[in-house]
Backbone bond lengths (Angstrom), bond angles and torsions (degrees), N, CA, C in turn:
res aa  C-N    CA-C-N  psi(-1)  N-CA   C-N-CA  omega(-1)  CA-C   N-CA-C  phi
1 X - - - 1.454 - - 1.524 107.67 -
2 X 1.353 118.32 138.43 1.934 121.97 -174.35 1.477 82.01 -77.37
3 X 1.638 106.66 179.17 1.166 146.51 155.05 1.774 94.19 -55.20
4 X 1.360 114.10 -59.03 2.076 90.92 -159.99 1.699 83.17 -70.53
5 X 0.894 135.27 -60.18 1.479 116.25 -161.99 1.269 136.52 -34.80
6 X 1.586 97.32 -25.18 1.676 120.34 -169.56 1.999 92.52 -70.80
7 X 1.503 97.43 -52.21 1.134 122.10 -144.18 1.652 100.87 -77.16
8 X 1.350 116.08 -34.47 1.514 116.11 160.16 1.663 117.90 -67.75
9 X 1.510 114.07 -29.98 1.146 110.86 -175.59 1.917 106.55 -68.98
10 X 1.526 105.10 -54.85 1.505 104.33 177.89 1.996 110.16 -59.99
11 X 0.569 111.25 32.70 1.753 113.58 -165.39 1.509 79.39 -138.82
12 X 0.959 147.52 -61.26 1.664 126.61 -166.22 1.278 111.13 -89.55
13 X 1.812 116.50 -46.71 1.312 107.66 170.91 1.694 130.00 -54.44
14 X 1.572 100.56 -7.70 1.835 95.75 -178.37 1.527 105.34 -35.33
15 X 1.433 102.14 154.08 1.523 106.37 -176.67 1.892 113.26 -116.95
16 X 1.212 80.58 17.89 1.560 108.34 169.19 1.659 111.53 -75.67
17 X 1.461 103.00 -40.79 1.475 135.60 -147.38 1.723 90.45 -112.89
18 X 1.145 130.22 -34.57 1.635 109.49 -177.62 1.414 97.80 -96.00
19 X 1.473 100.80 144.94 1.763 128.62 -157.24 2.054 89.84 -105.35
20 X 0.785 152.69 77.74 1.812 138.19 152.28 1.295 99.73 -74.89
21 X 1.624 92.19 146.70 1.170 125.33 171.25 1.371 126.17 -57.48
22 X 1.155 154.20 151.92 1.084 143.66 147.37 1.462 121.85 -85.87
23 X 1.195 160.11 147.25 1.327 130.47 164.74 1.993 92.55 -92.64
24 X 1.596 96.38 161.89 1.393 128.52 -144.92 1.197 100.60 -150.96
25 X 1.498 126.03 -36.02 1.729 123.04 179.45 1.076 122.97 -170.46
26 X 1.307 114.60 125.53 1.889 122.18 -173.50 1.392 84.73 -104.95
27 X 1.677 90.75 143.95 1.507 139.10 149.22 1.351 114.48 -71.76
28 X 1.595 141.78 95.24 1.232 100.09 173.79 1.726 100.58 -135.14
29 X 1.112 118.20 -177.13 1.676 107.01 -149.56 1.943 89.30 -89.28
30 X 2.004 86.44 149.46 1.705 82.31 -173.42 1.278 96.21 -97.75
31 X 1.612 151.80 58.16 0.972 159.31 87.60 1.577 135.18 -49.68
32 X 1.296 105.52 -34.64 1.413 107.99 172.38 1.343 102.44 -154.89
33 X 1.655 101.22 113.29 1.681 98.43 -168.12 1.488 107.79 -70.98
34 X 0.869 115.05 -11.56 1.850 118.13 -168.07 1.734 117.26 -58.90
35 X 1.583 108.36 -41.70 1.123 134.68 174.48 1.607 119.43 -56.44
36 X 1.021 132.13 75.43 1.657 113.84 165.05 1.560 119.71 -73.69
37 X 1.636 84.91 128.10 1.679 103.21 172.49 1.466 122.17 -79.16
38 X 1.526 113.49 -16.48 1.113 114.29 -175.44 1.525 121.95 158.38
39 X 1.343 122.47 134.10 1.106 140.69 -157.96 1.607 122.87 -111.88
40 X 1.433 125.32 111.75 1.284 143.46 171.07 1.591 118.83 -80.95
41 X 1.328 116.18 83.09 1.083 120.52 159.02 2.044 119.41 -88.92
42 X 1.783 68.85 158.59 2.007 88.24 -174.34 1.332 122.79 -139.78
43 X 1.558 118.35 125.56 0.947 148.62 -155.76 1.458 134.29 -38.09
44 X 1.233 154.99 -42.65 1.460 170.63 22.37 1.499 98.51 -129.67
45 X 0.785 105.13 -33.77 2.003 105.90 -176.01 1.504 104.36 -90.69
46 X 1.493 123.09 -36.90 1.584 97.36 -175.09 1.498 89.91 -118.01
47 X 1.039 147.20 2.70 1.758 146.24 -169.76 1.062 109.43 59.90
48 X 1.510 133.59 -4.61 1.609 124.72 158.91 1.251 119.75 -48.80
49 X 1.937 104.44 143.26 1.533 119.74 174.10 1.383 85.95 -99.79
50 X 1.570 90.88 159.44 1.651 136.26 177.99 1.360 102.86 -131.92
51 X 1.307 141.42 112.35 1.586 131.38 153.69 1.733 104.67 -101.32
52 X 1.258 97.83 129.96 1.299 120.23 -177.65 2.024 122.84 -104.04
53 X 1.181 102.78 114.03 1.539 91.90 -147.47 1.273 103.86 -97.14
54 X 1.528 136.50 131.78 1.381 121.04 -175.07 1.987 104.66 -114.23
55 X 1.168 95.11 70.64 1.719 101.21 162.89 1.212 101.92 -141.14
56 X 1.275 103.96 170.47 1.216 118.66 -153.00 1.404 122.42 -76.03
57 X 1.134 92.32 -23.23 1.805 98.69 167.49 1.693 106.50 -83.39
58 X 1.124 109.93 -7.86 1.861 106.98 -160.72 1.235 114.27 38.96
59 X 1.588 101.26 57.91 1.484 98.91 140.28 1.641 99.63 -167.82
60 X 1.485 87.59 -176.12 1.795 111.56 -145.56 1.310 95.26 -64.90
61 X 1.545 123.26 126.31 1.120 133.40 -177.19 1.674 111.86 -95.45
62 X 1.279 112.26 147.78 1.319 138.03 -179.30 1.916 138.52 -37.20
63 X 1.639 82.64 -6.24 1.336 85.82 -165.36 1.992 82.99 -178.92
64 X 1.492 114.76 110.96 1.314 142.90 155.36 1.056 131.84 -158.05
65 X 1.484 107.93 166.59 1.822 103.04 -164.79 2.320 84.72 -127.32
66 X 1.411 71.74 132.33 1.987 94.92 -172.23 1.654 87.98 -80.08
67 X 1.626 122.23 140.70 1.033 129.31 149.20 1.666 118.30 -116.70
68 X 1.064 144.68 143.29 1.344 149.35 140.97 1.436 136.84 -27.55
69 X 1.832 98.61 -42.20 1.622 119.49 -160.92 1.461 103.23 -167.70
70 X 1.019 104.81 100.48 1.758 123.76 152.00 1.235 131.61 -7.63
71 X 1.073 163.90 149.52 1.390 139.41 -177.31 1.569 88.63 -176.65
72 X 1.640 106.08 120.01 1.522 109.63 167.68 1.571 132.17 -74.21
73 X 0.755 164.27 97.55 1.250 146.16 -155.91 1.950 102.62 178.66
């Protein structure tokens, strides 16, 4: 790897500069709470949501109950 390569790579990778999500809210089916359908994460640098859907079609299914906070039990 050159010197500019290094030097573009540390210039985008700053971690100042990459935005992750947090997750913020599960989808999970109100038949069986155990199951998450899908997950809404949010941004810290721009406050945008992302919901991320885990069925098989990837996308938002017909019938879920939104939680806030996880709870094992």
């Amino acid at each position: 790897m050159t010197d500019q390569e290094t030097a573009t790579l540390d210039r985008v990778a700053s971690s100042a500069e990459i935005d992750v999500g947090n997750p913020v809210e599960w989808m999970v089916d109100p038949d069986s709470r155990e199951t998450i359908l899908g997950v809404t994460y949010e941004f810290s640098q721009t406050g945008a949501r992302k919901t991320v859907w885990y069925t098989p079609n990837k996308r938002r299914t017909k019938t879920y109950h939104v939680v806030a906070k996880l709870t094992e039990g």
